[in-house]
VOMIDREN-672110 format. One line per 10 residues: number of its first residue (from 1); their letters; for each residue x, y, z of N, C-alpha, C, O, CB. Coordinates in steps of 0.2 Angstrom, whole numbers, plus 5000, padded with zeros to 4 digits. Glycine has a CB too. Layout:
% VOMIDREN-672110
NUM	A	X/Y/Z/X/Y/Z/X/Y/Z/X/Y/Z/X/Y/Z; ...
% end
This chain:
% VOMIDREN-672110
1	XXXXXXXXXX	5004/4994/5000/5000/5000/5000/5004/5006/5000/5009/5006/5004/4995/5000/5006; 5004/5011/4996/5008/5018/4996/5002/5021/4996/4996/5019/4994/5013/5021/4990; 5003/5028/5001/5001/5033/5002/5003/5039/4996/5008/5042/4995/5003/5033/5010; 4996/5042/4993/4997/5045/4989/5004/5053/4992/5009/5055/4989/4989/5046/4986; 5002/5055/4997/5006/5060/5000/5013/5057/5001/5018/5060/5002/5003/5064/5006; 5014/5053/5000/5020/5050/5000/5026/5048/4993/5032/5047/4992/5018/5045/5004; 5021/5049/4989/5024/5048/4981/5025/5053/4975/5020/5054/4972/5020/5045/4979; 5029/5055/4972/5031/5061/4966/5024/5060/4963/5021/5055/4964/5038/5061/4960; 5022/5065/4960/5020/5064/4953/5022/5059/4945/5019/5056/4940/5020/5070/4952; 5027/5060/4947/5030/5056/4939/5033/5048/4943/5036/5044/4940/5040/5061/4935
11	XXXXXXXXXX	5032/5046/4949/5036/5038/4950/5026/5037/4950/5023/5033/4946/5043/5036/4961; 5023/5040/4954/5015/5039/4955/5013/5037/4946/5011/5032/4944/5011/5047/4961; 5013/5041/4943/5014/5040/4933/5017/5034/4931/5014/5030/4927/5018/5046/4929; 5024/5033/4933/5026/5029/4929/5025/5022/4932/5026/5017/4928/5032/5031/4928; 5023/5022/4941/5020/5013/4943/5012/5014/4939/5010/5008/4939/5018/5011/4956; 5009/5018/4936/5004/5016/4935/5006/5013/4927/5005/5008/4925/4998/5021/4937; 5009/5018/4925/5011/5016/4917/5011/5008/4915/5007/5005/4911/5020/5019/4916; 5018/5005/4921/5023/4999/4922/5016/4995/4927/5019/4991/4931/5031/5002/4926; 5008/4996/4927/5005/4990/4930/5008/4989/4936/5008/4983/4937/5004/4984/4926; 5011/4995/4940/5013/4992/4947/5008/4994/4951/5007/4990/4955/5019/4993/4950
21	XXXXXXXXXX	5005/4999/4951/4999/5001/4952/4991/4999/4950/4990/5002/4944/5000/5006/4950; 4988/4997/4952/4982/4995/4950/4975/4999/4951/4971/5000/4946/4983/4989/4953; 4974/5000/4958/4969/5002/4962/4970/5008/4966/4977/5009/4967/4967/4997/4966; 4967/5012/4969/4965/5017/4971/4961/5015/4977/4957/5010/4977/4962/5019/4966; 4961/5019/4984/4959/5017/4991/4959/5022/4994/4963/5027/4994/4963/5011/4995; 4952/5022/4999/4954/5029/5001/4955/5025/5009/4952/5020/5010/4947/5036/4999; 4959/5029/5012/4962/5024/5018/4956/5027/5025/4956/5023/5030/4972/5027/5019; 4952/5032/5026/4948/5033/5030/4942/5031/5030/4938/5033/5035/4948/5037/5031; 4939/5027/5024/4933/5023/5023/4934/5017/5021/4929/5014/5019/4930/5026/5021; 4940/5015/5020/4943/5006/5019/4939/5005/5012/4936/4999/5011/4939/4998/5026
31	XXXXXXXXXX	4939/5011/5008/4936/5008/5001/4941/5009/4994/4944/5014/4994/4929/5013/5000; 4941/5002/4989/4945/5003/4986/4942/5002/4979/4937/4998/4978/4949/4999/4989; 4943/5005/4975/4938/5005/4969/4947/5005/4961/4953/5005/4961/4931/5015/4969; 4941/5006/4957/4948/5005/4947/4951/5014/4950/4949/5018/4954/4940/5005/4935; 4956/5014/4945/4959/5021/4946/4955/5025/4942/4957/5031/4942/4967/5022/4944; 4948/5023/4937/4947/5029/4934/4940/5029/4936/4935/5028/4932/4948/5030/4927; 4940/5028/4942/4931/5029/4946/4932/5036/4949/4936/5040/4952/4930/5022/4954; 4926/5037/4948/4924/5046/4948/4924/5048/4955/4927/5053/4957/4916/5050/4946; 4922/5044/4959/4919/5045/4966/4928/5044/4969/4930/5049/4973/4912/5038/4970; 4932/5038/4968/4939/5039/4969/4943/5044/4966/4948/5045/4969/4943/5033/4968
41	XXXXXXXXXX	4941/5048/4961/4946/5055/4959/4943/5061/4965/4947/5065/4968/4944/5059/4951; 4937/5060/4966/4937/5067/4970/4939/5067/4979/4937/5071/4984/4928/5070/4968; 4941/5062/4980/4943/5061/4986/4952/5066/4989/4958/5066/4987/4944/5052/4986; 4950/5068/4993/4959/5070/4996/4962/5067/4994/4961/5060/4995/4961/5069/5002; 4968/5070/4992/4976/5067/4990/4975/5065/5000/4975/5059/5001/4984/5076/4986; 4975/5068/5004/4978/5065/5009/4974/5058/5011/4976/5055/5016/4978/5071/5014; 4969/5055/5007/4966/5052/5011/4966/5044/5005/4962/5038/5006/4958/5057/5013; 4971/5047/5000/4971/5041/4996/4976/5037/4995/4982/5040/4995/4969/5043/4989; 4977/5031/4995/4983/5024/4995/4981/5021/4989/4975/5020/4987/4982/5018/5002; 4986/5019/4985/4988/5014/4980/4988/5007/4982/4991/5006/4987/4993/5016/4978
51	XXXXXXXXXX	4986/5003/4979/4988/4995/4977/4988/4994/4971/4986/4996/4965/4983/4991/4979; 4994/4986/4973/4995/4984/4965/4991/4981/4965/4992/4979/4959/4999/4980/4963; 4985/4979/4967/4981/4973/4964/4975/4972/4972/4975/4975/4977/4988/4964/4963; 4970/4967/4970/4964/4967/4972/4966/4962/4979/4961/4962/4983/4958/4965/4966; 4970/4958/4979/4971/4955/4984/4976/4959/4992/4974/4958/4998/4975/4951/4980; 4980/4962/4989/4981/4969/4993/4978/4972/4996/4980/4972/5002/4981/4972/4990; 4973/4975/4995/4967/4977/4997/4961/4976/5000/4957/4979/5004/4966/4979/4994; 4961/4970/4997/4958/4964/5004/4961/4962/5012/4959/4964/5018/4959/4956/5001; 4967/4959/5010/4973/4961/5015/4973/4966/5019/4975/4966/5024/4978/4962/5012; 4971/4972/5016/4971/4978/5022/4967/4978/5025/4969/4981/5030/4971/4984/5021
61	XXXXXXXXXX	4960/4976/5025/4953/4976/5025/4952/4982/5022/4951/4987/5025/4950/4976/5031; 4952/4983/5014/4947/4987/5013/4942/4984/5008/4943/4978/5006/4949/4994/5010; 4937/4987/5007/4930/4985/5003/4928/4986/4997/4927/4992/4996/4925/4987/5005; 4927/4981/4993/4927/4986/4986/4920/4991/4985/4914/4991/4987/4927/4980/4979; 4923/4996/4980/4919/5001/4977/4912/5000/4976/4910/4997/4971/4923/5003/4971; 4906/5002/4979/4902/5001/4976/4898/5004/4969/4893/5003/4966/4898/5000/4980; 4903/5008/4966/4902/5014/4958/4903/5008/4956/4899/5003/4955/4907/5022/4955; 4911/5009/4954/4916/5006/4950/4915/4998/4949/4915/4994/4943/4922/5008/4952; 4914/4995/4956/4918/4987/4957/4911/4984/4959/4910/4983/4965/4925/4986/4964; 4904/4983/4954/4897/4983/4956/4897/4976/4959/4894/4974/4964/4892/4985/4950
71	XXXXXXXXX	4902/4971/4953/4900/4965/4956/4906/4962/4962/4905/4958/4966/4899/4960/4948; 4911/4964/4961/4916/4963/4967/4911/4965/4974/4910/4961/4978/4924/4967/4966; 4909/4972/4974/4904/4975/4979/4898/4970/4982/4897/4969/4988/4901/4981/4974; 4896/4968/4976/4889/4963/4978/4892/4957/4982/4890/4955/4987/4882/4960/4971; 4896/4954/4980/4898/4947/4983/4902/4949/4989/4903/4944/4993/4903/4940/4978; 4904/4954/4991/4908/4957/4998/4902/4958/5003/4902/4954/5008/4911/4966/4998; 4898/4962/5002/4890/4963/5004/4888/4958/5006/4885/4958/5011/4886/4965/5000; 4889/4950/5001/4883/4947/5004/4889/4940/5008/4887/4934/5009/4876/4945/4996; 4894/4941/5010/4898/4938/5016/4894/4938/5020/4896/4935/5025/4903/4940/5019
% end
């Protein structure tokens, strides 16, 4: 997990470029959604974390997106 305030602009560009970057998380509501989900752009730089991947993010306990990640969303929900 990286913390977006913790990352340049151009290494944060180039892990997404290079698929080392995957997902998008906002770390004060354990929610994690695709990097081009609307409701994950308009969140605080301070409140947003990176993952490579959807396993990651499980791992942390966060939850997926209910915009973006409709059906990862429903089968979380219905644990």
């Amino acid at each position: 997990m990286i913390q977006h305030s913790q990352i340049t602009t151009e290494s944060l560009r180039s892990k997404i470029h290079h698929r080392e970057i995957r997902f998008g998380g906002n770390k004060k509501l354990k929610i994690y959604g695709l990097l081009s989900c609307r409701s994950g752009k308009r969140m605080k730089m301070d409140n947003r974390v990176f993952f490579t991947d959807e396993k990651e993010a499980l791992e942390n306990d966060y939850r997926p997106c209910g915009h973006c990640m409709k059906e990862a969303y429903k089968l979380w929900k219905n644990q």
